[in-house]
N, CA, C and O atoms as a Maestro MAE file, in Angstrom:
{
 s_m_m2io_version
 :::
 2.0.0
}

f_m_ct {
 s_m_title
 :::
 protein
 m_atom[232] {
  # First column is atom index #
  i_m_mmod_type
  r_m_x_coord
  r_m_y_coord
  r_m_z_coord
  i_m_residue_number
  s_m_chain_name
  s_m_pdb_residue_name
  s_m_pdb_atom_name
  i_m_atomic_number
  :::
  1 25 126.898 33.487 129.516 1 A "UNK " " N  " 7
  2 3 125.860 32.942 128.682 1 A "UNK " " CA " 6
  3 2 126.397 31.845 127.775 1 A "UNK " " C  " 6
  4 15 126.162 31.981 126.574 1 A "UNK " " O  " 8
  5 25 127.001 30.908 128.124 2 A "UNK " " N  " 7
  6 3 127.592 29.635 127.769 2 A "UNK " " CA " 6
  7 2 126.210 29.296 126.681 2 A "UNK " " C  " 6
  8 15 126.371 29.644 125.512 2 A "UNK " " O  " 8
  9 25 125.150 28.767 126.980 3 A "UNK " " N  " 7
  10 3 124.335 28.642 126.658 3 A "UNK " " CA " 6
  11 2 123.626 29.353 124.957 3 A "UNK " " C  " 6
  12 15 122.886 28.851 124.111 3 A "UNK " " O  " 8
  13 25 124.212 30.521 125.051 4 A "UNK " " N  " 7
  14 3 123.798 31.278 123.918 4 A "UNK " " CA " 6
  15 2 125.101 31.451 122.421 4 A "UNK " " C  " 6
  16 15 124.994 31.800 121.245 4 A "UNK " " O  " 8
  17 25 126.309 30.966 123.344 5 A "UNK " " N  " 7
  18 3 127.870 31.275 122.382 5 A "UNK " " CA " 6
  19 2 127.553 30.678 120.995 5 A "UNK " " C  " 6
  20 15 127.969 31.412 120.099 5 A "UNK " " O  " 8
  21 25 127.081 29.819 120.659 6 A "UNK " " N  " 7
  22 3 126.916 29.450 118.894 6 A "UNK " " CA " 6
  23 2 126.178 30.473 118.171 6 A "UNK " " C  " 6
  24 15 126.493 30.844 117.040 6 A "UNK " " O  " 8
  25 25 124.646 31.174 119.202 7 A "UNK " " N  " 7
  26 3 124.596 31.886 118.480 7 A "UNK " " CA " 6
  27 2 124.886 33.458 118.326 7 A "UNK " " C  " 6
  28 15 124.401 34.236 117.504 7 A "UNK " " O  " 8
  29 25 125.513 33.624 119.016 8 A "UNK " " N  " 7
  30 3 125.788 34.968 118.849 8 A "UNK " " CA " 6
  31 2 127.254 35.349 118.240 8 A "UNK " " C  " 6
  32 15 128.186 34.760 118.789 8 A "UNK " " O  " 8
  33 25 127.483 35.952 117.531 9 A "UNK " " N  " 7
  34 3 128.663 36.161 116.561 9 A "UNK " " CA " 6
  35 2 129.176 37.439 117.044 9 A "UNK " " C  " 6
  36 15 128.549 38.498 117.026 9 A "UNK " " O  " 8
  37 25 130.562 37.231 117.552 10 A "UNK " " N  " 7
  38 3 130.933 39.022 117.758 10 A "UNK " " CA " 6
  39 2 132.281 39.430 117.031 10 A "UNK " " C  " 6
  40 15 133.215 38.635 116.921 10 A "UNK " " O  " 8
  41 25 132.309 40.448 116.647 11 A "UNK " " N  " 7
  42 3 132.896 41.275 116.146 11 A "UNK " " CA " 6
  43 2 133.222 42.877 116.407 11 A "UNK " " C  " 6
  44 15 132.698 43.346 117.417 11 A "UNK " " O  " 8
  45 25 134.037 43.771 115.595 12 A "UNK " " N  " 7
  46 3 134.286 44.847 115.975 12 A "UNK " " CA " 6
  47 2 134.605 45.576 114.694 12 A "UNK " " C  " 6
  48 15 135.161 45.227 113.653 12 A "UNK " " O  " 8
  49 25 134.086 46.668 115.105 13 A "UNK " " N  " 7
  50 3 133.546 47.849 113.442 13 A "UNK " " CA " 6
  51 2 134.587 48.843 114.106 13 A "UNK " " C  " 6
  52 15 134.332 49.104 115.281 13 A "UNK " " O  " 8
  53 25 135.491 49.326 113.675 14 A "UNK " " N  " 7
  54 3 136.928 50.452 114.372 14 A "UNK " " CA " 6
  55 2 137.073 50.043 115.620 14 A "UNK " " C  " 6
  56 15 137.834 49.081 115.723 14 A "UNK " " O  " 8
  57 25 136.328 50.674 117.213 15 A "UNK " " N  " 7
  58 3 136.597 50.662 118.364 15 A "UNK " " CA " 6
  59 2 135.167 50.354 118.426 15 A "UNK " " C  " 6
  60 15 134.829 50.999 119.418 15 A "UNK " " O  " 8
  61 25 134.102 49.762 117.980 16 A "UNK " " N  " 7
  62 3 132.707 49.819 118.784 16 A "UNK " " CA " 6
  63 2 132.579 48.222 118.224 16 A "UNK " " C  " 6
  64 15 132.747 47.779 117.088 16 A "UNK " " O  " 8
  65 25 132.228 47.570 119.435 17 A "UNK " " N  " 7
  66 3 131.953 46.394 120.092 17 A "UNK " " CA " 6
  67 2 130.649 46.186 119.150 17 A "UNK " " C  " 6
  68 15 129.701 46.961 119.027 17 A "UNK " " O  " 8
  69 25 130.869 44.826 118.465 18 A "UNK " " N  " 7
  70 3 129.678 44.020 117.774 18 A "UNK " " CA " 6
  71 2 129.072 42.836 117.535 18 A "UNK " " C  " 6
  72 15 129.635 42.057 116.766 18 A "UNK " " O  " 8
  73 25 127.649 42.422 118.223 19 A "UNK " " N  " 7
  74 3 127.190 41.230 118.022 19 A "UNK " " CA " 6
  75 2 126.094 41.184 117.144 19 A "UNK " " C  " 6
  76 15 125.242 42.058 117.304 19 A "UNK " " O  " 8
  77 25 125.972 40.577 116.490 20 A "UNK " " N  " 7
  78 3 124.696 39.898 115.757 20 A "UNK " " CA " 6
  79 2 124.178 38.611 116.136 20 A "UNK " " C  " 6
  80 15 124.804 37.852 116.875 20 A "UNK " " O  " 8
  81 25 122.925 38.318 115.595 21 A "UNK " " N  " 7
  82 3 122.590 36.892 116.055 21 A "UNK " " CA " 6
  83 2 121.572 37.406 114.990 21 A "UNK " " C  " 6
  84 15 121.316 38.552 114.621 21 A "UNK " " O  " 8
  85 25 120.925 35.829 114.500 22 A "UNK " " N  " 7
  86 3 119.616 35.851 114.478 22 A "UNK " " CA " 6
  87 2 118.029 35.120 115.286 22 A "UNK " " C  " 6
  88 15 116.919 34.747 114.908 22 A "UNK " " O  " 8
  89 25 118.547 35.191 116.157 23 A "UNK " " N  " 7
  90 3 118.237 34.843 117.988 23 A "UNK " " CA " 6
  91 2 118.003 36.029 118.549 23 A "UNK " " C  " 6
  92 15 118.942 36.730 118.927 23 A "UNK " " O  " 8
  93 25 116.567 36.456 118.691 24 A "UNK " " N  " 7
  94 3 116.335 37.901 119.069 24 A "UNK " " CA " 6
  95 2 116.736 37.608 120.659 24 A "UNK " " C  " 6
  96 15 117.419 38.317 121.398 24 A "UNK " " O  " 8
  97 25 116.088 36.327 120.949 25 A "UNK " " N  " 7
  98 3 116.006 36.035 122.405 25 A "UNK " " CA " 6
  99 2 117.558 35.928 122.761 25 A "UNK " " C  " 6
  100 15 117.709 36.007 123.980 25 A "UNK " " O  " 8
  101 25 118.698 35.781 122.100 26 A "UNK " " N  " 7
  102 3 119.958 35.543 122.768 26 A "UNK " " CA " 6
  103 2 120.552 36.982 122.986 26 A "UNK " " C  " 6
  104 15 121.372 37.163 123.887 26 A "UNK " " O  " 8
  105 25 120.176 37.923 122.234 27 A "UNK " " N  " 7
  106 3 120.285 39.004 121.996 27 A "UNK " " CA " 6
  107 2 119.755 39.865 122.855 27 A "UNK " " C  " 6
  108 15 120.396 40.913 122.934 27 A "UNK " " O  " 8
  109 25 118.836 39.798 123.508 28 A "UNK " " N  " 7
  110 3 118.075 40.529 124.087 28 A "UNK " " CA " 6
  111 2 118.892 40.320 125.667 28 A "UNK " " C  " 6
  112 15 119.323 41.174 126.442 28 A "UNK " " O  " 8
  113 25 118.892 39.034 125.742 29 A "UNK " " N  " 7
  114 3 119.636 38.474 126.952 29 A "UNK " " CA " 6
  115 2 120.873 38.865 127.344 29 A "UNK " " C  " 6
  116 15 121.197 38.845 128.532 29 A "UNK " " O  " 8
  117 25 121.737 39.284 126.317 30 A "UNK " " N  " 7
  118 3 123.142 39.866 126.447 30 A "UNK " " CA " 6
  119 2 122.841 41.435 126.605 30 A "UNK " " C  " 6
  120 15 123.379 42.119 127.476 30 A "UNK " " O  " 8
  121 25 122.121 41.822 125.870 31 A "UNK " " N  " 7
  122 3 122.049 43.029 126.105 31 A "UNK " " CA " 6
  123 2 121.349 43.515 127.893 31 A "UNK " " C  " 6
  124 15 121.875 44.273 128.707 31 A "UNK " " O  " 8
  125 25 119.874 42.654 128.034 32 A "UNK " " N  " 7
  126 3 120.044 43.045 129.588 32 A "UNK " " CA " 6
  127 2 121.210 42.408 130.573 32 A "UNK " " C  " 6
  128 15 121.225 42.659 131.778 32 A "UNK " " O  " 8
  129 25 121.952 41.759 130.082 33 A "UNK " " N  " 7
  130 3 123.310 41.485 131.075 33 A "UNK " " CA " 6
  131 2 124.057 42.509 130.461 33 A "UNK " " C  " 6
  132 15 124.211 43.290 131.400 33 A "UNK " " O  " 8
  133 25 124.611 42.998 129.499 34 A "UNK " " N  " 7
  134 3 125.135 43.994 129.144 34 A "UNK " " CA " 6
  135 2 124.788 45.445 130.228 34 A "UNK " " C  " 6
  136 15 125.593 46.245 130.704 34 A "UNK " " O  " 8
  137 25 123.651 45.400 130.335 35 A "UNK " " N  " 7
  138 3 123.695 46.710 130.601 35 A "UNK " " CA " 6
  139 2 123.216 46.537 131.994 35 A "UNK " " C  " 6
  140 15 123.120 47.546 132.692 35 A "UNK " " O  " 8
  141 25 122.966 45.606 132.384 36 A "UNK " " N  " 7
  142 3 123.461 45.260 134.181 36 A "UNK " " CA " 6
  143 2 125.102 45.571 134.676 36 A "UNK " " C  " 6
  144 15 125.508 46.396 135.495 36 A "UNK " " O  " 8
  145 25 125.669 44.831 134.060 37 A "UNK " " N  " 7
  146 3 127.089 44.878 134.145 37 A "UNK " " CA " 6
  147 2 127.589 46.357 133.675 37 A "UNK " " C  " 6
  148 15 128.725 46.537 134.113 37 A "UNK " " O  " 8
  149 25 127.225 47.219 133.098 38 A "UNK " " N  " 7
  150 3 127.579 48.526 132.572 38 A "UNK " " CA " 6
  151 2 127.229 49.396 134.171 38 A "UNK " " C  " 6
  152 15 127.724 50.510 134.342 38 A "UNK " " O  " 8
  153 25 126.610 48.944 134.940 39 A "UNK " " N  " 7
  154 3 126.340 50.134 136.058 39 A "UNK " " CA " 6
  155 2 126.412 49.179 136.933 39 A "UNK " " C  " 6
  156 15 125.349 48.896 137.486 39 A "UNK " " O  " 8
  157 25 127.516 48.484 137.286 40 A "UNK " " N  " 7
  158 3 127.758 47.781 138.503 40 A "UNK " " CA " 6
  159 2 129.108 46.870 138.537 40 A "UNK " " C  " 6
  160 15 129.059 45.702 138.151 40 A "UNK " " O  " 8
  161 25 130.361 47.476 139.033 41 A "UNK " " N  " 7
  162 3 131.455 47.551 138.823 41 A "UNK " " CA " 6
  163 2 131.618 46.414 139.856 41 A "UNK " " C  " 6
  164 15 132.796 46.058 139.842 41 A "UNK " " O  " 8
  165 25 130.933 45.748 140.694 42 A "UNK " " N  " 7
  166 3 131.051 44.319 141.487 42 A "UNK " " CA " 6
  167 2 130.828 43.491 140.380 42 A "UNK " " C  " 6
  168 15 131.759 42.792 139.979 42 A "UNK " " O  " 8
  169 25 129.647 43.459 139.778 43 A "UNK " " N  " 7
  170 3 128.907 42.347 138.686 43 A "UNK " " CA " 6
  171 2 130.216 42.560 137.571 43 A "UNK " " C  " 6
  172 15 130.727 41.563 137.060 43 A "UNK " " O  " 8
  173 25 130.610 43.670 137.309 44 A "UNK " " N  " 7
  174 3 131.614 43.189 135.990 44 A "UNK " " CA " 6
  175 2 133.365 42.739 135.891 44 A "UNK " " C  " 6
  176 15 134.214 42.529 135.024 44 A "UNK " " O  " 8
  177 25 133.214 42.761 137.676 45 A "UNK " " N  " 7
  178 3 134.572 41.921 137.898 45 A "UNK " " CA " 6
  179 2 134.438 40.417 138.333 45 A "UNK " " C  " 6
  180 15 135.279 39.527 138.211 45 A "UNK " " O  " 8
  181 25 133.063 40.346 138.916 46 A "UNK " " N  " 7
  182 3 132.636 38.622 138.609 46 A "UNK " " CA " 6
  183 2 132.584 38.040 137.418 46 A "UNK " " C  " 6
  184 15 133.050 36.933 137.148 46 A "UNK " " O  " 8
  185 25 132.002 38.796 136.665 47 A "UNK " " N  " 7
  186 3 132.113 37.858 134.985 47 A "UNK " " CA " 6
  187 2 133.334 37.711 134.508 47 A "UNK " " C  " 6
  188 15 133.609 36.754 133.784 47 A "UNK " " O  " 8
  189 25 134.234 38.645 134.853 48 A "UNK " " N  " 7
  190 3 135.669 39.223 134.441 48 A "UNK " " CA " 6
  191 2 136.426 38.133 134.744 48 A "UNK " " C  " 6
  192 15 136.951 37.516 133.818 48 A "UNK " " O  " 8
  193 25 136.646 37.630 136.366 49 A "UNK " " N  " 7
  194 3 137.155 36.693 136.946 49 A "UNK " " CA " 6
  195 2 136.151 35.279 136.895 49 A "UNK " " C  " 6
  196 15 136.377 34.241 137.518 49 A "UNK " " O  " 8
  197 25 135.181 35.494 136.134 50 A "UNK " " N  " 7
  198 3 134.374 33.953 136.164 50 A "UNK " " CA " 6
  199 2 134.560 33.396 134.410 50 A "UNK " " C  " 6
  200 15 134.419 32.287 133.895 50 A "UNK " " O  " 8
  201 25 134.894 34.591 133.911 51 A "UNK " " N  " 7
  202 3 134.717 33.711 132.242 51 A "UNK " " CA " 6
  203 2 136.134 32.562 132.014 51 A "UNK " " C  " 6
  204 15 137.321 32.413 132.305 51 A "UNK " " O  " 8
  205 25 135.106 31.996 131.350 52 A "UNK " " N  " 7
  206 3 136.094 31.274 130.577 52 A "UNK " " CA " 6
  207 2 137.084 32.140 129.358 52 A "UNK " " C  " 6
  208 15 136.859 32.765 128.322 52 A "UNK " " O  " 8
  209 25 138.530 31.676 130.337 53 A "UNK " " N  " 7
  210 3 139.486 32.489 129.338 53 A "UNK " " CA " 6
  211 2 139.749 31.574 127.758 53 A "UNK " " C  " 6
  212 15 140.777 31.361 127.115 53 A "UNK " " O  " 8
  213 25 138.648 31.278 127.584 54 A "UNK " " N  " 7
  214 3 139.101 30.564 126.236 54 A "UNK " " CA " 6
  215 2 138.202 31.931 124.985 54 A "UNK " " C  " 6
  216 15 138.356 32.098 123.775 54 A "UNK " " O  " 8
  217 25 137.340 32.632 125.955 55 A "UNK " " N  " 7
  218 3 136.653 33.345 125.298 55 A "UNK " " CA " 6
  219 2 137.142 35.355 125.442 55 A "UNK " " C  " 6
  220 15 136.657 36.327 124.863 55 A "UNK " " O  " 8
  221 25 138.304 35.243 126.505 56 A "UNK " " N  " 7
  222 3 139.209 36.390 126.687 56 A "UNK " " CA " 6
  223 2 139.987 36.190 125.731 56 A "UNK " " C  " 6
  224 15 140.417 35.080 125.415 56 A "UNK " " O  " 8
  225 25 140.398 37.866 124.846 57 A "UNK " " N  " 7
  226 3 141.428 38.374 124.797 57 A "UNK " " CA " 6
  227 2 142.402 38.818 125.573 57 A "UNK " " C  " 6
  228 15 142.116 39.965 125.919 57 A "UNK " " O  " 8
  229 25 143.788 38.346 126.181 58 A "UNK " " N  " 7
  230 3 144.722 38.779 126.910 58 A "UNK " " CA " 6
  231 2 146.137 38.735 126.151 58 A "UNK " " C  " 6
  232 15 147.156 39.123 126.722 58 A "UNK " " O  " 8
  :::
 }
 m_bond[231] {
  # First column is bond index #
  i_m_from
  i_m_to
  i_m_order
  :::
  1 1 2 1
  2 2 3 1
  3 3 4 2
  4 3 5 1
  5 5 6 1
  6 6 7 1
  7 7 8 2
  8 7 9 1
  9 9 10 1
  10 10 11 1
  11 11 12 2
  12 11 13 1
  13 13 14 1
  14 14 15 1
  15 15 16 2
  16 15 17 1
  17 17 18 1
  18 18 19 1
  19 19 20 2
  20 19 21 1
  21 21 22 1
  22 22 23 1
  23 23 24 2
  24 23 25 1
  25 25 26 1
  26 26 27 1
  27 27 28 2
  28 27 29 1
  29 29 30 1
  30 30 31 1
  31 31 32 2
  32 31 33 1
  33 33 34 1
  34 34 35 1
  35 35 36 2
  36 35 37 1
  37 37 38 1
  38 38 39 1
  39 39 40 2
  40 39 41 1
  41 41 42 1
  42 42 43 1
  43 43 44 2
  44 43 45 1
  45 45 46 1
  46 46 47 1
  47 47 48 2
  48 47 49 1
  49 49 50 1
  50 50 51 1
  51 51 52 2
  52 51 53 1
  53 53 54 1
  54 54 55 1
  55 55 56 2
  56 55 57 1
  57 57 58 1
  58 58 59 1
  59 59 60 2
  60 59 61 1
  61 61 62 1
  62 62 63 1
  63 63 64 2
  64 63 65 1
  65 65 66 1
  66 66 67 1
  67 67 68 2
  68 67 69 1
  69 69 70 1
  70 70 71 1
  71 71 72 2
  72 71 73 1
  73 73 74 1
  74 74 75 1
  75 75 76 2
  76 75 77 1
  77 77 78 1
  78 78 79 1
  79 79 80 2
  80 79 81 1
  81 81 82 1
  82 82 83 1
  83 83 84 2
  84 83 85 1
  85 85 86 1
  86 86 87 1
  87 87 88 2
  88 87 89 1
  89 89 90 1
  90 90 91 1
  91 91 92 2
  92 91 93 1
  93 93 94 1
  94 94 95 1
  95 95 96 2
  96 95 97 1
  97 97 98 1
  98 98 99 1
  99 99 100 2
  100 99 101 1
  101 101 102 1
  102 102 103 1
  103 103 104 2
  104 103 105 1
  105 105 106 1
  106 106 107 1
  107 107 108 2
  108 107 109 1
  109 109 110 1
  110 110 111 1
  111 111 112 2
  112 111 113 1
  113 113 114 1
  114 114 115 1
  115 115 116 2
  116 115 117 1
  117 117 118 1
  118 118 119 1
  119 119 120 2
  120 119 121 1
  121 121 122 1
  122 122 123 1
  123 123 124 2
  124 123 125 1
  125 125 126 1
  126 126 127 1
  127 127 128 2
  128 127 129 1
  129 129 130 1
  130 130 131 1
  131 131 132 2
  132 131 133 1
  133 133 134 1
  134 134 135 1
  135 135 136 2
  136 135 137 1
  137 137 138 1
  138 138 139 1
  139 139 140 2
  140 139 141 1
  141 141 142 1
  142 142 143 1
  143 143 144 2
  144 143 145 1
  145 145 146 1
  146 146 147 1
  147 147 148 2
  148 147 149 1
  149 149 150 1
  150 150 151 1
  151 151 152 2
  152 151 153 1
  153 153 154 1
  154 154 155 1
  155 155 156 2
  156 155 157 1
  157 157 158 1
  158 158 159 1
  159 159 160 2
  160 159 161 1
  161 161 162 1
  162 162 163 1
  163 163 164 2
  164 163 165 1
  165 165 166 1
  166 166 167 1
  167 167 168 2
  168 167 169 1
  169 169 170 1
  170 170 171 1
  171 171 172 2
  172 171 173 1
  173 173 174 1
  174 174 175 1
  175 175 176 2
  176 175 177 1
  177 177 178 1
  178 178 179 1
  179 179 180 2
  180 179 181 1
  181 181 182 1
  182 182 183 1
  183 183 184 2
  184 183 185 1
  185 185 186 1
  186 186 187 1
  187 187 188 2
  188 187 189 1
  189 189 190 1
  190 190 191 1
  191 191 192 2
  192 191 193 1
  193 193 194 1
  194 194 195 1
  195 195 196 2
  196 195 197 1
  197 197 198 1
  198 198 199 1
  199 199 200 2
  200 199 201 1
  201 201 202 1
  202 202 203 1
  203 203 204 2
  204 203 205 1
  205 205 206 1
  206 206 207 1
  207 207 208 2
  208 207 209 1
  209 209 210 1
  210 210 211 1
  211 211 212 2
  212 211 213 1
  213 213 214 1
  214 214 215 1
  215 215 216 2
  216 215 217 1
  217 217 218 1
  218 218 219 1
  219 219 220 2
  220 219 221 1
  221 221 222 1
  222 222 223 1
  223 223 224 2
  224 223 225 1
  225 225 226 1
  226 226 227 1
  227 227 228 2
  228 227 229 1
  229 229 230 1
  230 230 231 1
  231 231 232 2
  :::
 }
}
């Protein structure tokens, strides 16, 4: 979601994964890709191997 990266802000509260926006619509969008990619272990090694590593932690 190249398209949405300015607005969505992420962060992390102990071990649980956190975005905000105030962009319901960018939000909403990550979350149904979120949870596409949560039950489909093909789809989350394409994004895996398709992101831009400027936006990986390694």
């Amino acid at each position: 979601m190249p398209e949405s990266i300015e607005k969505l802000h992420f962060g992390s509260e102990g071990d649980t994964f956190v975005v905000t926006s105030t962009d319901l619509a960018a939000l909403t969008a990550l979350a149904v890709l979120l949870h596409s990619v949560f039950h489909s272990r093909e789809l989350l090694s394409h994004y895996i191997q398709t992101a831009n590593p400027r936006f990986l932690d390694r």
